[in-house]
C-alpha positions, 0 to 999 in steps of 0.5 A: 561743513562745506568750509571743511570738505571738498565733495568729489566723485571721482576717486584717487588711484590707487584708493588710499589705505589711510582713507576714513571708512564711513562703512554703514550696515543699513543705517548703522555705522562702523566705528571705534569708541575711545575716551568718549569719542567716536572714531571712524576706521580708514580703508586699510583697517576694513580691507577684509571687507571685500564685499563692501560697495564703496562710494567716494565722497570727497577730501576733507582737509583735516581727515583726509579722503573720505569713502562711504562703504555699503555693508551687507546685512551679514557683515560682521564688526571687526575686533574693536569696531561696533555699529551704532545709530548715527544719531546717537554718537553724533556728540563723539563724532562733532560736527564735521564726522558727523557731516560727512557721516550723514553724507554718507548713509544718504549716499549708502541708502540711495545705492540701496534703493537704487541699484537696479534700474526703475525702467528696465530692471538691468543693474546699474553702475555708478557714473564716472563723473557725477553722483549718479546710478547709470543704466548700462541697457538703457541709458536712465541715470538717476540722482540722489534723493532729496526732501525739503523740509521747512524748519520754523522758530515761532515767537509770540513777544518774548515767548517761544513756541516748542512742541513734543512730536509722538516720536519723540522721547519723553520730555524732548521739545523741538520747534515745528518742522514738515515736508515741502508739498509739490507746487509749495514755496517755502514760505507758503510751506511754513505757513500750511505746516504752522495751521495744520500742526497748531492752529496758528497764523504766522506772518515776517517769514524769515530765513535763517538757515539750513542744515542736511538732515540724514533722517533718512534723506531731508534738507532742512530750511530754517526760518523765523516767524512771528505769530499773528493769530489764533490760539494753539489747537494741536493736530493730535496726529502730529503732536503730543502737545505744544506751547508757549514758553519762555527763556528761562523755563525751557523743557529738554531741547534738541541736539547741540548739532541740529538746526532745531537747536541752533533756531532755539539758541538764537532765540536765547541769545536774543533775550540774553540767556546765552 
């Protein structure tokens, strides 16, 4: 996305009406569905929602300036408009609305949890210059969270290794992924993660690369590895199951949008199967 929008915090003045309106409802967003596609409405066509609490998100050069809008619980859709889960509607929005949407929520989410004062308890405002809460009482400034996640393909010779979380949905596999601990390089995360989750060394630790993930607030760093030693032992806390396939007997894979896909698409491509 970074070669399609332009971040910013400061706003044009006046706002423009014919601005896209990433307006969310907790986590859901506003929009108009059309011939399969998700379509976001702009400023203009949300005037009436007075209440909203908008935050300026930057330009992008094909859909022009771009707001991220919090909506109270209460908020109702206007005519032709309807709330769905980001993640659903990613494949009608593509990638670059769904980039700035996720911008967005995390943005709205982050205004959510923070608009009071961790130190004080005073409101806060939004600082004029950079993407942060300000303290009017006692000056405390905080910033948008982010977690690191390491994301990793694992490849046994020609097989790759997917595992099913709990979480996901019946006969959906993915490659293995976790939080980034205090004190942890990357590498040593996608180490601990791969033994915890599967019982398995790892070794040629590998960028690849890495993707916002706005589920709720991850940045989500890719890598290769190869596998070194051990058998599987699932971590049943973790997991469903987990296993070694190859090319042409994968299960259901992730999104076309996800890092997770485009780790296992590679992996594809390197043995001629895309």
């Amino acid at each position: 996305m970074s070669n399609e929008f332009i971040p910013a915090v400061t706003p044009p003045d006046p706002h423009p009406e014919d601005a896209l309106a990433f307006a969310f409802k907790k986590d859901q967003l506003l929009t108009r569905l059309q011939d399969e596609q998700a379509q976001i409405p702009t400023l203009g066509e949300l005037a009436g929602l007075t209440d909203a609490d908008q935050h300026y998100l930057g330009v992008c050069p094909q859909h022009g300036h771009c707001y991220a809008l919090e909506l109270t619980e209460e908020t109702e859709a206007p005519t032709g408009l309807a709330f769905h889960g980001l993640r659903d509607i990613a494949p009608k929005l593509g990638p670059t609305l769904f980039g700035i949407g996720g911008r967005a929520v995390q943005i709205v989410a982050w205004g959510q949890t923070h608009r009071y004062c961790g130190r004080c308890g005073t409101e806060n405002v939004h600082a004029e210059n950079e993407r942060a809460q300000t303290c009017p009482s006692c000056g405390l400034m905080c910033f948008p969270r982010l977690s690191p996640a390491i994301i990793v393909r694992i490849e046994r010779g020609d097989q790759i290794l997917l595992a099913r979380n709990h979480r996901f949905p019946t006969g959906l596999y993915s490659v293995l992924a976790g939080f980034v601990e205090p004190g942890e390089t990357l590498e040593e995360c996608v180490v601990r993660e791969v033994r915890e989750e599967v019982g398995i060394d790892v070794e040629d630790i590998r960028y690849f690369a890495s993707q916002p993930w706005p589920f709720p607030n991850s940045l989500m760093l890719g890598f290769t590895a190869r596998h070194k030693s051990g058998e599987i032992e699932v971590d049943n806390n973790e997991l469903a199951e987990a296993d070694w396939y190859r090319p042409n007997e994968l299960p259901n894979l992730p999104l076309p949008l996800s890092i997770a896909r485009r780790l296992i698409d590679d992996y594809l491509k390197k043995h001629g199967v895309l």
